[in-house]
N, C-alpha and C positions, 0 to 999 in steps of 0.2 A: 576413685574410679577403677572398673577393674583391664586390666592390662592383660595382654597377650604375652605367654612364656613357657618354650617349648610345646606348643601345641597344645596350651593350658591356659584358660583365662583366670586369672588370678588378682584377687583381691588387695589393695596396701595391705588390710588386716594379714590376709595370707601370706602375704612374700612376710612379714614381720614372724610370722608365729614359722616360719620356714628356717630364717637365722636364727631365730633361739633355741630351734630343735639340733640345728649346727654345732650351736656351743654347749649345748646339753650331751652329745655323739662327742663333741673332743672332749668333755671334761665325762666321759664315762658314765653320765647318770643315768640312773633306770628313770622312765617319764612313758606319759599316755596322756592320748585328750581325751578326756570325761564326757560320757553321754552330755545332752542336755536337752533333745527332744522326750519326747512320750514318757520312758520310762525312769529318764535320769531328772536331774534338780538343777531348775535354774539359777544362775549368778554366779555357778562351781567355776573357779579360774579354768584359763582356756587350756593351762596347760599344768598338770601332776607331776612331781618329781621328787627322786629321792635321792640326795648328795654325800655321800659317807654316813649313812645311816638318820639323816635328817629331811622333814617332810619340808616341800617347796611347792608354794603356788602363782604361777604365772599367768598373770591377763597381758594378753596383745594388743594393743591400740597402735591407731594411725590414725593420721592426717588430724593431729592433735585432740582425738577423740577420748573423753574421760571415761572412768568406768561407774556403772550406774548404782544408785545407792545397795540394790542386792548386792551387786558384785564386791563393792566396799563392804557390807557388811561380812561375808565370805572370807576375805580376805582380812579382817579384823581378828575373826575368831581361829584362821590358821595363827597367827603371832600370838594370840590370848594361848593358844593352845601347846605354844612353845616351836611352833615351825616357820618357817620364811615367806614372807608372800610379795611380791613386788609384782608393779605395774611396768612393762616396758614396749616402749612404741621404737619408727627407726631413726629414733634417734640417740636415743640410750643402749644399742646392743653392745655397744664397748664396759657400760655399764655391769652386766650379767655377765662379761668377761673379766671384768673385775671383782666381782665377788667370788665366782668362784678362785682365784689367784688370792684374794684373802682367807678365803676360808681354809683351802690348802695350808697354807702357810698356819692358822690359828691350828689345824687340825694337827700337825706335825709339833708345833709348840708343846701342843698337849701332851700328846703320845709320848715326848722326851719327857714332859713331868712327870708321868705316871710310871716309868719302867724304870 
């Protein structure tokens, strides 16, 4: 149901896709939400991002809402395609706080191997 905040009515889906744009802003990544009326393509995750040179795709659920089989298939072909794609609702935002703290970590890993 949608809630009143700041002079905003706002959606669980919304206040969801609110905190992962949080942790997208501290962990530096470039992100946008993707048309998906008229002229854009349905199923495209809710949310674009790119994390130290790597494609990331974000669907927002709430109120333990799944994502529909376009949107799974969307999300198949970002990982077929070699990029990240996760579902996160509010409950897992700790979740997308931990990945990027992994990936950090794999990313600097690297960097020592190679130099």
């Amino acid at each position: 149901y949608p809630c009143y905040i700041e002079g905003i009515f706002m959606t669980p889906e919304k206040k969801v896709k609110n905190k992962v744009t949080k942790v997208l802003q501290a962990n530096e990544c470039y992100y946008f939400y993707p048309a998906t009326g008229g002229y854009g393509s349905s199923g495209v995750p809710d949310i674009v991002a790119c994390y130290n040179g790597h494609f990331i795709g974000i669907e927002c659920k709430a109120n333990g809402n799944k994502p529909t089989a376009l949107q799974n298939k969307h999300l198949s072909d970002i990982k077929k395609a070699g990029g990240y794609s996760m579902v996160i609702d509010e409950t897992d935002i700790d979740a997308l706080e931990l990945f990027f703290k992994t990936q950090e970590y794999r990313f600097n890993i690297i960097e020592r191997i190679d130099t």
